[in-house]
MIBA-241639 format. One record per atom (N, C-alpha, C): residue number from 1; x, y, z; chain; residue in three letters; atom name. Coordinates in Angstrom, 3 decimals, always signed. Atoms other than C-alpha are relative to their C-alpha. Layout:
<nodes>
(node NUM; (X; Y; Z); A; ala; CA) ...
</nodes>
This chain:
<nodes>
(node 1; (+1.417; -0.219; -0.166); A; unk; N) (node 1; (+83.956; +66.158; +46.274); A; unk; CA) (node 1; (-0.751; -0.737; -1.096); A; unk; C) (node 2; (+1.178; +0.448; +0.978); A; unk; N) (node 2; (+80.997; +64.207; +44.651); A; unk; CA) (node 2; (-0.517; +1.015; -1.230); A; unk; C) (node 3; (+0.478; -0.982; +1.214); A; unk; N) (node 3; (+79.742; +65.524; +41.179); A; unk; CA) (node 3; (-1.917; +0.004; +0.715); A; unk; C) (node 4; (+1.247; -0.558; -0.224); A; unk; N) (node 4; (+76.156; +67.070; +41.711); A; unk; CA) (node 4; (-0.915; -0.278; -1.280); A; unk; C) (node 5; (+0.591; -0.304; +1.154); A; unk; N) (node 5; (+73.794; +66.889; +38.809); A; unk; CA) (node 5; (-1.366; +0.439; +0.034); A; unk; C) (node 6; (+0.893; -0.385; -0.164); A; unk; N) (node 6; (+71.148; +68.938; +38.347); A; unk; CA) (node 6; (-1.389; -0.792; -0.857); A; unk; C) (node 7; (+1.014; +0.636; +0.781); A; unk; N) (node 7; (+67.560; +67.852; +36.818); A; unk; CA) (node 7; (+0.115; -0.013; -1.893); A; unk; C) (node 8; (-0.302; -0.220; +1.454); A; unk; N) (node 8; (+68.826; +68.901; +33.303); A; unk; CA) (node 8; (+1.798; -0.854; -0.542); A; unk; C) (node 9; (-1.899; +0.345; +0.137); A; unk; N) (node 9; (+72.423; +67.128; +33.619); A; unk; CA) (node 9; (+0.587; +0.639; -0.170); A; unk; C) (node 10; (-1.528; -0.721; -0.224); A; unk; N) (node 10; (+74.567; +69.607; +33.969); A; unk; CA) (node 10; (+0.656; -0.286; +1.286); A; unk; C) (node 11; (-0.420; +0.433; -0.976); A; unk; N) (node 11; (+77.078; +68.803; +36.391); A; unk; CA) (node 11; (+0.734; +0.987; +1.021); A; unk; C) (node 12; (-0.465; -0.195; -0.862); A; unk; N) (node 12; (+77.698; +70.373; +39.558); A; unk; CA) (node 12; (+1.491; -0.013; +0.604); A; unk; C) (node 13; (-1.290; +0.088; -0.630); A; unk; N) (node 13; (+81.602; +70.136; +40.340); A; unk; CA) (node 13; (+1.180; +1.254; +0.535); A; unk; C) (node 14; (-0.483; -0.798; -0.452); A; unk; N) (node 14; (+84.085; +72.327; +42.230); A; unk; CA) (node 14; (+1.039; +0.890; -1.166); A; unk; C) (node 15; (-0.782; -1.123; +1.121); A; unk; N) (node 15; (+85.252; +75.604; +39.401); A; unk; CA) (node 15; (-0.519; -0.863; -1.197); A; unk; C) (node 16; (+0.291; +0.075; +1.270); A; unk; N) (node 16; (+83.336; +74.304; +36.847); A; unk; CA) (node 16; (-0.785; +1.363; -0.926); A; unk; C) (node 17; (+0.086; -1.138; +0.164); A; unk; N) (node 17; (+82.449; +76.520; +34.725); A; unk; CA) (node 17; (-1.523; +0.350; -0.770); A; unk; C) (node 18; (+1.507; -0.231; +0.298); A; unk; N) (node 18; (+78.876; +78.839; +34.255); A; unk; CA) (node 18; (-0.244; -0.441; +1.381); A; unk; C) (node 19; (+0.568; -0.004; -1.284); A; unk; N) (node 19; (+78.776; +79.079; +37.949); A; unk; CA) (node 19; (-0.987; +0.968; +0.247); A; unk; C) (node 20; (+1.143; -0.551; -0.526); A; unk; N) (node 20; (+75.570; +80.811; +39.048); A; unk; CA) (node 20; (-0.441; -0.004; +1.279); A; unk; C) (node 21; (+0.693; +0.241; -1.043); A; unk; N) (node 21; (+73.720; +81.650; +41.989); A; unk; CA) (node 21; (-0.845; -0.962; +0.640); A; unk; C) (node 22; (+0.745; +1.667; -0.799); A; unk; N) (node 22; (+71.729; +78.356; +42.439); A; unk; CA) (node 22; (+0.574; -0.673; -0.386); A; unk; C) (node 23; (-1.023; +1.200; -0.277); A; unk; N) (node 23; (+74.818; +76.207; +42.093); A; unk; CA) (node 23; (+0.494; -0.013; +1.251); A; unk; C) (node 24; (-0.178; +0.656; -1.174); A; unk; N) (node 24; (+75.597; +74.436; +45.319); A; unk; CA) (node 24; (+1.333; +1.161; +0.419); A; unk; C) (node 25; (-1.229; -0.463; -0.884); A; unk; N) (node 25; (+78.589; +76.257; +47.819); A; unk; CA) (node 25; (+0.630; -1.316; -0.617); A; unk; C) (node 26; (-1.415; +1.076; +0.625); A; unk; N) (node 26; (+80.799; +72.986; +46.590); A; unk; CA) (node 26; (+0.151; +0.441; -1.271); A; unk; C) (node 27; (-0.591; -0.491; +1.047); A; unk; N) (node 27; (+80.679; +74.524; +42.898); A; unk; CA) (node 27; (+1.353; +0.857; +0.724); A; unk; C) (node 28; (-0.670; -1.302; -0.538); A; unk; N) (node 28; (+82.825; +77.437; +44.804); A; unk; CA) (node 28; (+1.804; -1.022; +0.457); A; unk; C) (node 29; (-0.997; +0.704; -0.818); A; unk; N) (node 29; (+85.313; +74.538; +46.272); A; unk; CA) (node 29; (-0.101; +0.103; +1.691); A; unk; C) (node 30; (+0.348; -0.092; -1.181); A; unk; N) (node 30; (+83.701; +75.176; +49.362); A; unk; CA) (node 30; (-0.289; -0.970; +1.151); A; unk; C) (node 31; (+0.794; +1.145; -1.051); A; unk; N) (node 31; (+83.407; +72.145; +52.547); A; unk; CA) (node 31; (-0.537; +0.340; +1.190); A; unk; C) (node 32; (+0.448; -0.552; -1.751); A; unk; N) (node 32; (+83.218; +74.140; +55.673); A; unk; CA) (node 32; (-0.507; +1.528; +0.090); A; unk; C) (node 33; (+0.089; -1.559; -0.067); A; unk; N) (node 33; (+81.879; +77.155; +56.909); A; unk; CA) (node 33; (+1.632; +0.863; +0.145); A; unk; C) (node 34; (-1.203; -0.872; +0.330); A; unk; N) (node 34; (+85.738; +78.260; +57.329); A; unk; CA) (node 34; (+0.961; -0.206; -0.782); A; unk; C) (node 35; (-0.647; -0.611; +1.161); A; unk; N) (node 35; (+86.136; +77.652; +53.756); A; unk; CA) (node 35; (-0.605; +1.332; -0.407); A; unk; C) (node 36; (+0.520; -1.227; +0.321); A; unk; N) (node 36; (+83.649; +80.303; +53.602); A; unk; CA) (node 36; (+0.306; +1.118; +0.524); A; unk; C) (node 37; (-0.690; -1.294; -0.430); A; unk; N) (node 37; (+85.004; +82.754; +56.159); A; unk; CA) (node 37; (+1.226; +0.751; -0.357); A; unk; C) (node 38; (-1.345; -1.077; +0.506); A; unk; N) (node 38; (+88.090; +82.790; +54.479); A; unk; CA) (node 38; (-0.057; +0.108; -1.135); A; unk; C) (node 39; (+0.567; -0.497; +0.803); A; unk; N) (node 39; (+86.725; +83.167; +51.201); A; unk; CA) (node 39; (-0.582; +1.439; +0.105); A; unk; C) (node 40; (+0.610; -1.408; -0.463); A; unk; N) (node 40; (+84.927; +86.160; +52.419); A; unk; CA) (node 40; (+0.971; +1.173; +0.228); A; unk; C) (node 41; (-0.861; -0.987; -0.464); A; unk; N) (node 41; (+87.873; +87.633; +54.274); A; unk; CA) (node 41; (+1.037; +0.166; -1.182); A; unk; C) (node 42; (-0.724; -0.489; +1.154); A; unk; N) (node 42; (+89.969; +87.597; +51.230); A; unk; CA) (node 42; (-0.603; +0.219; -1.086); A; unk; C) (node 43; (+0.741; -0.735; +0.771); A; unk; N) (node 43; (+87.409; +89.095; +49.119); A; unk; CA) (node 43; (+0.122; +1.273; +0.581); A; unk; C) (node 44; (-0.308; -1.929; -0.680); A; unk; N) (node 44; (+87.456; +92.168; +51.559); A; unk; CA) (node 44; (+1.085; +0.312; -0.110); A; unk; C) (node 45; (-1.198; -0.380; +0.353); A; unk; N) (node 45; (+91.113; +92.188; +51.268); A; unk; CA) (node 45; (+0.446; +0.571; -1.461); A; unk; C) (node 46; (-0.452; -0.313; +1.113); A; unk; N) (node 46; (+91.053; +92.087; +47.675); A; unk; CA) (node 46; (-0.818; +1.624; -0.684); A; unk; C) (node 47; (+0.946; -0.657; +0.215); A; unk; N) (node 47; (+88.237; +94.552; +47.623); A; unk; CA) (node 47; (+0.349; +1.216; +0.799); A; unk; C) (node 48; (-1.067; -1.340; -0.919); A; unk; N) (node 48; (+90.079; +97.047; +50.091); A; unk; CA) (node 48; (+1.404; +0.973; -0.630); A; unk; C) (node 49; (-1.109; +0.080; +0.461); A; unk; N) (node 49; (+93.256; +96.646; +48.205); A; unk; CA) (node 49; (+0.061; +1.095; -1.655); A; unk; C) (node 50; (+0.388; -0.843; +1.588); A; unk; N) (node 50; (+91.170; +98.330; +44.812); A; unk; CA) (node 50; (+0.137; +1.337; +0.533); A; unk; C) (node 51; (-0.118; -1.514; -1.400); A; unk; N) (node 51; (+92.344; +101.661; +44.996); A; unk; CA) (node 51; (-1.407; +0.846; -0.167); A; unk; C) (node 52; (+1.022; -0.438; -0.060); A; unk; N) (node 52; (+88.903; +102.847; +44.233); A; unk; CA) (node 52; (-0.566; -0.104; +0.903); A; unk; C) (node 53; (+0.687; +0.488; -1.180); A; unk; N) (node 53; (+87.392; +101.039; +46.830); A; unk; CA) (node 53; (+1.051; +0.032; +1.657); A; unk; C) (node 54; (-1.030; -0.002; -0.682); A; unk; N) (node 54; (+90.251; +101.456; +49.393); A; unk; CA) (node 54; (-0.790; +0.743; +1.372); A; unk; C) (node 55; (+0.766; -0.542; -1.066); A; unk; N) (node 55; (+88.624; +101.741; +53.228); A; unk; CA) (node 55; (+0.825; +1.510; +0.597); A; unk; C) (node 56; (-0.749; -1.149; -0.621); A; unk; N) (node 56; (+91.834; +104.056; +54.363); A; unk; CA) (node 56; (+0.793; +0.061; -0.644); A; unk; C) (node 57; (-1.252; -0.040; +1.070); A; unk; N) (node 57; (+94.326; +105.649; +52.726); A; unk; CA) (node 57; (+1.178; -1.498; +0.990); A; unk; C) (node 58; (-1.370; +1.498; -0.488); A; unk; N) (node 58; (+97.522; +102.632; +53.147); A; unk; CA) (node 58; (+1.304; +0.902; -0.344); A; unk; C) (node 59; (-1.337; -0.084; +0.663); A; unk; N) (node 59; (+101.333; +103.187; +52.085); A; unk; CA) (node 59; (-0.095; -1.132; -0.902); A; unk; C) (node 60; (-0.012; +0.776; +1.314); A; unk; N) (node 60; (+100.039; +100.508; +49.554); A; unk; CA) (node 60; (-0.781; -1.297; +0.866); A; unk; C) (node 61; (+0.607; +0.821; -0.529); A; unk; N) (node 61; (+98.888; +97.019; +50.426); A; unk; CA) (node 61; (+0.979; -0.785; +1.274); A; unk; C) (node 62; (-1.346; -0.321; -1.472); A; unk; N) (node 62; (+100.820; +95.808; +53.543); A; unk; CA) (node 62; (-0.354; -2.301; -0.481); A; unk; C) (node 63; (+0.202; +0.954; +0.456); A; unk; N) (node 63; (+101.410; +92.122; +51.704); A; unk; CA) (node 63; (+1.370; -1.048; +1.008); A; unk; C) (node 64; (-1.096; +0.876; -0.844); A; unk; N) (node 64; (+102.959; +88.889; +53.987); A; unk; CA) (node 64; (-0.960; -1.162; +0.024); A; unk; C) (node 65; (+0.530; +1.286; +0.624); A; unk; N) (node 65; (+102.310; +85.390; +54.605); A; unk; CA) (node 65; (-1.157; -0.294; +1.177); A; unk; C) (node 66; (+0.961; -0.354; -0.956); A; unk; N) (node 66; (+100.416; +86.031; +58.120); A; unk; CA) (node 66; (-0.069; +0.942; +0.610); A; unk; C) (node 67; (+0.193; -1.687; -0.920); A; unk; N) (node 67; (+98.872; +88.573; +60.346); A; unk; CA) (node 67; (+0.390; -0.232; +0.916); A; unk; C) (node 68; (-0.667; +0.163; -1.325); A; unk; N) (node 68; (+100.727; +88.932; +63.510); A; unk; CA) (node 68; (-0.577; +1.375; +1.020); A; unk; C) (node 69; (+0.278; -1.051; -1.312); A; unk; N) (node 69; (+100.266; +91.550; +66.449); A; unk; CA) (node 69; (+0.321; +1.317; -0.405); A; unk; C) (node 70; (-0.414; -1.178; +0.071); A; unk; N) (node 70; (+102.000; +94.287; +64.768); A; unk; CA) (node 70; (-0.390; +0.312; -1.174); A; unk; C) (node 71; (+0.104; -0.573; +2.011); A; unk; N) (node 71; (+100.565; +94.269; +61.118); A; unk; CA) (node 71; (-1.379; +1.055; +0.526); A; unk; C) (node 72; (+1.355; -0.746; +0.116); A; unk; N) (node 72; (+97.640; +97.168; +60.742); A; unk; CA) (node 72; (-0.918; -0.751; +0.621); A; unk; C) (node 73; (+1.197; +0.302; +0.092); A; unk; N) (node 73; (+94.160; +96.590; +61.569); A; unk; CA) (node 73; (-0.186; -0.357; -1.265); A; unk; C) (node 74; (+0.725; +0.468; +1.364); A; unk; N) (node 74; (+93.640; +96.495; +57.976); A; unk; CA) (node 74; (+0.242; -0.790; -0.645); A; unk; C) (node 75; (+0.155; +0.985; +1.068); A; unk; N) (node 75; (+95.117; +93.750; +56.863); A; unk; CA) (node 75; (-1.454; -1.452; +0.828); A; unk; C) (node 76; (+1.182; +1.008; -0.043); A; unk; N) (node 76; (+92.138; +91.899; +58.736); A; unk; CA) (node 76; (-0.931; +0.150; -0.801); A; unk; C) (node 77; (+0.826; -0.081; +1.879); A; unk; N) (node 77; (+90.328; +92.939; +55.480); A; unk; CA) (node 77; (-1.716; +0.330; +0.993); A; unk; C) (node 78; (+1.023; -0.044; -0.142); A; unk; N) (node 78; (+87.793; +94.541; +57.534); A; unk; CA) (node 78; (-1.186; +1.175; -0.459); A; unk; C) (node 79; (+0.529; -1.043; +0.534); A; unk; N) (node 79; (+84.893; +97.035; +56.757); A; unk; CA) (node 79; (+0.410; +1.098; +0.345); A; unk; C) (node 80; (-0.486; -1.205; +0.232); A; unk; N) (node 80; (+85.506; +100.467; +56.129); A; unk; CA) (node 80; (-0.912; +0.940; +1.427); A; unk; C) (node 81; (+0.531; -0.385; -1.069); A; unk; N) (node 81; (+82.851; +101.026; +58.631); A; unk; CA) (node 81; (+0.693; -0.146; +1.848); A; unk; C) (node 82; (-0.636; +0.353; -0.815); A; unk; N) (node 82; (+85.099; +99.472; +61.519); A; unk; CA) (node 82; (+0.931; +0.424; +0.022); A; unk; C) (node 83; (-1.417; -0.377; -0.047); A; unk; N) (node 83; (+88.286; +100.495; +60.244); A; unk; CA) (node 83; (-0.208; +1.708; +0.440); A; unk; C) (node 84; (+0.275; -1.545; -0.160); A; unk; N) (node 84; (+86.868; +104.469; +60.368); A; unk; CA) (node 84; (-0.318; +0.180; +1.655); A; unk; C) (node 85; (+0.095; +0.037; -1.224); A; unk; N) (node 85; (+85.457; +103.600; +64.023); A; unk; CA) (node 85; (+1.428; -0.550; +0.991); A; unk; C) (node 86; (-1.392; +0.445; -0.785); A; unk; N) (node 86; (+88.966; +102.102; +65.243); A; unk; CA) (node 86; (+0.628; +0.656; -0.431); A; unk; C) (node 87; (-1.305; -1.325; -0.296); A; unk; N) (node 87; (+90.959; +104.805; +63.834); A; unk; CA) (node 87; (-0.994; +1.494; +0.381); A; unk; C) (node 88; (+0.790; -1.503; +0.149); A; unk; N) (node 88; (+88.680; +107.956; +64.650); A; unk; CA) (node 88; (+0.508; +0.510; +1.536); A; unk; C) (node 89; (-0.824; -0.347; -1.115); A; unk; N) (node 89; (+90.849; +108.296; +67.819); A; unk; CA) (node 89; (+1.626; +0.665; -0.378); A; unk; C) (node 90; (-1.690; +0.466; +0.422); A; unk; N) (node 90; (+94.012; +108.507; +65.986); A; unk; CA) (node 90; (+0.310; -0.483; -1.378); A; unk; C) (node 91; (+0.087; +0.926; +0.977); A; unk; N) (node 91; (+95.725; +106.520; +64.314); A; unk; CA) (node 91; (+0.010; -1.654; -0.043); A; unk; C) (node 92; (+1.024; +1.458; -0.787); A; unk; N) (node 92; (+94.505; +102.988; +63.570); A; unk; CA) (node 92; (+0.836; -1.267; +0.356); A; unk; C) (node 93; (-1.316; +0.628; -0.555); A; unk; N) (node 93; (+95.885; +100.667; +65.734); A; unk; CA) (node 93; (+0.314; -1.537; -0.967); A; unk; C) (node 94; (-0.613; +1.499; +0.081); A; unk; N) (node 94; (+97.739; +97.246; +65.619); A; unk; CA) (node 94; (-1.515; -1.149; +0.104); A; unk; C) (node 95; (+0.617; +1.495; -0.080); A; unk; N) (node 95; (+95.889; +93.518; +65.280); A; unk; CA) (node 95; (+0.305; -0.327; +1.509); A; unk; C) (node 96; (+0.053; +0.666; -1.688); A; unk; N) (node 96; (+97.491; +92.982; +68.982); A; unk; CA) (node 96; (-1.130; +1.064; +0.675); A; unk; C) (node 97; (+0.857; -1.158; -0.593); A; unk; N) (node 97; (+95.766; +96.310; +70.094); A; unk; CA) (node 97; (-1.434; -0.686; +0.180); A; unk; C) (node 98; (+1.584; +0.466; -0.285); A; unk; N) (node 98; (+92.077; +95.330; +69.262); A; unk; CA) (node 98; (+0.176; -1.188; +0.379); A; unk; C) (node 99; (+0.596; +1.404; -0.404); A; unk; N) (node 99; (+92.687; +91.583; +70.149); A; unk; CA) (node 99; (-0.003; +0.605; +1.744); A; unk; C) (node 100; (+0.252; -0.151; -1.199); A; unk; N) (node 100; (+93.576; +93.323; +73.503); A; unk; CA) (node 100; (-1.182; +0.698; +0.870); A; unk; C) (node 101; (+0.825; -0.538; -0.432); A; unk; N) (node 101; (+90.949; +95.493; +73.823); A; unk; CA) (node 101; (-1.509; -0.590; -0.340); A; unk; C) (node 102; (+1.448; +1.117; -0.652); A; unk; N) (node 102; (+88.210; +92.823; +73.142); A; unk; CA) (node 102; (+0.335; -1.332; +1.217); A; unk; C) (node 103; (-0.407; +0.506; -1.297); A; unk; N) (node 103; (+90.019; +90.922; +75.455); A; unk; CA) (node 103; (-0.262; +0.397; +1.721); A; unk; C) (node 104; (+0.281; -0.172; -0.957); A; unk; N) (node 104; (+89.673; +93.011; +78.010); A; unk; CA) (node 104; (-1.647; +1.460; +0.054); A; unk; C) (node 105; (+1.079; -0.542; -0.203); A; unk; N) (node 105; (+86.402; +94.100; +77.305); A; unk; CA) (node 105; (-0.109; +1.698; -0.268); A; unk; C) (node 106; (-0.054; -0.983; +0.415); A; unk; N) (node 106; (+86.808; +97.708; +76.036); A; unk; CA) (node 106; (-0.275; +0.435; -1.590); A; unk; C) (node 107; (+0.251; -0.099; +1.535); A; unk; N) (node 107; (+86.109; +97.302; +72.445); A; unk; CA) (node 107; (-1.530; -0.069; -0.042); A; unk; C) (node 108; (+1.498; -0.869; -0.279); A; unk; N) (node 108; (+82.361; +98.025; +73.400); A; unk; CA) (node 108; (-0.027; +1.721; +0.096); A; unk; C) (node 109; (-0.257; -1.396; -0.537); A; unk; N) (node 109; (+83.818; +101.647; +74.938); A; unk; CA) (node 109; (+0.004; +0.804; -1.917); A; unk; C) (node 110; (+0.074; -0.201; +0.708); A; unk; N) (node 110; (+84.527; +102.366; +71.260); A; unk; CA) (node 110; (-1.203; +0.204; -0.668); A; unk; C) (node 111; (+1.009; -0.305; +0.412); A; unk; N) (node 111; (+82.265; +104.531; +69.449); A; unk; CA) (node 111; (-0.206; -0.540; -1.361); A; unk; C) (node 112; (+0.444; +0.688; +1.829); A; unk; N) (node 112; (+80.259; +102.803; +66.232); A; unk; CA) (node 112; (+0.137; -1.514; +0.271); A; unk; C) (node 113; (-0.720; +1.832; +0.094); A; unk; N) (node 113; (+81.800; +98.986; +67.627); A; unk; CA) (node 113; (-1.409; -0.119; +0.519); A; unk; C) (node 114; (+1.314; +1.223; -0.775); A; unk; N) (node 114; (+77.854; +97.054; +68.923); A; unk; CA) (node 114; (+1.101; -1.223; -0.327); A; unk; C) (node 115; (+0.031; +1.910; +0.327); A; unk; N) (node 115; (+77.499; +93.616; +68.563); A; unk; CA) (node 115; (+0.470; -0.880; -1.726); A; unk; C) (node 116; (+0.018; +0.583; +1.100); A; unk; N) (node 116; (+77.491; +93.169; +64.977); A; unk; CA) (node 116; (+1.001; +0.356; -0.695); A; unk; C) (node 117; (-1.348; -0.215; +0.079); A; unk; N) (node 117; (+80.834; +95.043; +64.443); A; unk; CA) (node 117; (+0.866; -0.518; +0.283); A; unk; C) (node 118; (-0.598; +0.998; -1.256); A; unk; N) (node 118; (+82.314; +93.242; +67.368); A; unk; CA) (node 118; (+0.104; -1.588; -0.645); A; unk; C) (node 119; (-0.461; +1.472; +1.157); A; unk; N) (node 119; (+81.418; +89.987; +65.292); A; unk; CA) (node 119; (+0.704; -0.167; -1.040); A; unk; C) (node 120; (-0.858; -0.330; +1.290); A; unk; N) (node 120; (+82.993; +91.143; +62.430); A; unk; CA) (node 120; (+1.543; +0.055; +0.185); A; unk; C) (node 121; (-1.387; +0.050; -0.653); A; unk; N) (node 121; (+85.980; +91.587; +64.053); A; unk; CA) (node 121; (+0.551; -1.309; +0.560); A; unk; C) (node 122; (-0.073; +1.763; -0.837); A; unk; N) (node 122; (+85.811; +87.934; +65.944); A; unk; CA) (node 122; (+0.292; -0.813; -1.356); A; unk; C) (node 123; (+0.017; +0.916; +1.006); A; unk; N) (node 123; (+85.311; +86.534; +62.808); A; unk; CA) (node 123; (+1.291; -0.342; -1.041); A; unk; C) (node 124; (-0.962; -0.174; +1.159); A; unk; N) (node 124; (+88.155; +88.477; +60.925); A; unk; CA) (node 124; (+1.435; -0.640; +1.369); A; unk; C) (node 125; (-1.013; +0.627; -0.802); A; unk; N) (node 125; (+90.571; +87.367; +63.492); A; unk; CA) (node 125; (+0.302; -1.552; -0.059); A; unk; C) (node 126; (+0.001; +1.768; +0.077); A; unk; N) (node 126; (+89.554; +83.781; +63.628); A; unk; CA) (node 126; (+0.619; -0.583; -1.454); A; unk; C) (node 127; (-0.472; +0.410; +1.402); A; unk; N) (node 127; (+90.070; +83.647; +59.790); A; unk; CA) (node 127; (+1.380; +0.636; +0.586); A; unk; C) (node 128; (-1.150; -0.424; +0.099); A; unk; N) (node 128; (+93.228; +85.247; +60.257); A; unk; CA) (node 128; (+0.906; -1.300; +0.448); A; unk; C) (node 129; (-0.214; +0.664; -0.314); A; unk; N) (node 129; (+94.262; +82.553; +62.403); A; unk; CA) (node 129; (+0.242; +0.322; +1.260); A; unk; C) (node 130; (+0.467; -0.173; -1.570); A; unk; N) (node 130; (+93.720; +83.361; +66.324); A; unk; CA) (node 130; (-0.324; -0.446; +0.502); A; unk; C) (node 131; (+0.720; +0.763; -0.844); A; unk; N) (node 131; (+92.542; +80.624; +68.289); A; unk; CA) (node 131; (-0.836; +0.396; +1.047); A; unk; C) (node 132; (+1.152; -0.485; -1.369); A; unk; N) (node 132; (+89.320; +80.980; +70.323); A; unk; CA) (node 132; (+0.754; -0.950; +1.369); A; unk; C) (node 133; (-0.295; +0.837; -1.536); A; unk; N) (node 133; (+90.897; +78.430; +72.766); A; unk; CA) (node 133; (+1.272; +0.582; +0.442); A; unk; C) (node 134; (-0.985; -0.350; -1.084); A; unk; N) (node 134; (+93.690; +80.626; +73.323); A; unk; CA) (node 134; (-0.277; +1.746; +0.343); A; unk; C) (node 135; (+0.161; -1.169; -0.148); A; unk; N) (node 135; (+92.042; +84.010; +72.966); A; unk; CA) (node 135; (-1.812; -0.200; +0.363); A; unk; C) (node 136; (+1.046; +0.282; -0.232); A; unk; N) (node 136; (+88.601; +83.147; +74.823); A; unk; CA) (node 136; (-1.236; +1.113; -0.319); A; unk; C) (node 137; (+1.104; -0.795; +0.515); A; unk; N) (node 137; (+87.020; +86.483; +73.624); A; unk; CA) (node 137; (-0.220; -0.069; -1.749); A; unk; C) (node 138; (+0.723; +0.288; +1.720); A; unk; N) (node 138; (+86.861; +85.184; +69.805); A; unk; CA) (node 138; (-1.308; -0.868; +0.366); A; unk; C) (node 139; (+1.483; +0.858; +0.158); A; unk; N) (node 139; (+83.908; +82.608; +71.057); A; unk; CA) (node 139; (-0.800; +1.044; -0.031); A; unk; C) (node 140; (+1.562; -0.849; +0.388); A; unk; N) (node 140; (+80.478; +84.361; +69.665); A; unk; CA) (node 140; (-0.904; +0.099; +0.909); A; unk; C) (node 141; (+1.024; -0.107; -1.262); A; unk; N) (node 141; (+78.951; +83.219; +72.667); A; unk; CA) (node 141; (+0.017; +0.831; +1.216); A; unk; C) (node 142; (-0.671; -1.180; -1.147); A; unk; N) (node 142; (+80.886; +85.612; +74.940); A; unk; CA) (node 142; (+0.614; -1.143; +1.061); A; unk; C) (node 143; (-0.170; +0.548; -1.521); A; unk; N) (node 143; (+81.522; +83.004; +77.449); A; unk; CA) (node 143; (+1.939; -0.014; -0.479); A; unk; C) (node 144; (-1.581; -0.376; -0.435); A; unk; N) (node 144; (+85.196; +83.241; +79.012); A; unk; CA) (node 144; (-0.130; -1.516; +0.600); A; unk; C) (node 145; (-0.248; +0.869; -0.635); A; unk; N) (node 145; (+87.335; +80.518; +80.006); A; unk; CA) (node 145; (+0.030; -1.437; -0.374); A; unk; C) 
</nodes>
C-alpha cells in the first residue's frame, strides 16, 4: 500500500504507530470491505471469548482452523442478541442448522431474528467462508438462484 501523508507529515502507513480515528482504513491494513468483515468478525470472537463479556456460557472457546456445519453457532462470533434468540428454543444449534433454516426461509419464524439480525448472520457466515454462489440465501438482496 501507498504511504499517505497527512498536511502535517506524518505518515499514513499500514500498523504504524499512533493510530487514531481520522487515520485512513489502510492505517488498519485494510483493502477491501472483506478485510473489514473479517476484522469485525474476529473482534466479536475475541470479544465473546472474554469471559466477562461471554454471550453464552461455552465449555471454553471451541478453537479450529474453520467453521464447518457442526461447530456451534457461536463460533460465528455473533451477537449475544442472536445467539439468545437462536438458542431460546433449546439448545443452540449447529452453523449447518441456521444456514438451513435461512435457506429455507424459516429463520424469519424465529422470534427476535428481522432483517437486521438476519444480516448479521449473512454476513457472519460469508466471513466465515460460505459462498453466496453456492448458498444463494447469503446474497443481501434476497434474490434466489
Amino acid at each position: 500500500m501507498a504511504e499517505v501523508n497527512d498536511a502535517d507529515g506524518s505518515a499514513h502507513v499500514p500498523g504504524h504507530e499512533g493510530i487514531t480515528l481520522w487515520c485512513p482504513l489502510s492505517c488498519l491494513g485494510l483493502r477491501t470491505v472483506g478485510d473489514l468483515v473479517r476484522l469485525l468478525v474476529e473482534t466479536g470472537r475475541t470479544a465473546a471469548s472474554q469471559p466477562h463479556s461471554s454471550p453464552m456460557p461455552t465449555d471454553g472457546p471451541h478453537e479450529h482452523e474453520r467453521v464447518t456445519f457442526e461447530c456451534p453457532v457461536t463460533c460465528l462470533g455473533l451477537s449475544r442478541h442472536v445467539l439468545h434468540a437462536l438458542s431460546a428454543r433449546g439448545d443452540a444449534p449447529t452453523v449447518g442448522e441456521v444456514l438451513r433454516m435461512l435457506e429455507s426461509g424459516k429463520l424469519g419464524d424465529v422470534r427476535n431474528i428481522g432483517r437486521r439480525r438476519t444480516g448479521e448472520i449473512r454476513t457472519a457466515l460469508i466471513a466465515a467462508g460460505f459462498s453466496a454462489s453456492r448458498y444463494p440465501s447469503l446474497r443481501s438482496d434476497g434474490r434466489l438462484g
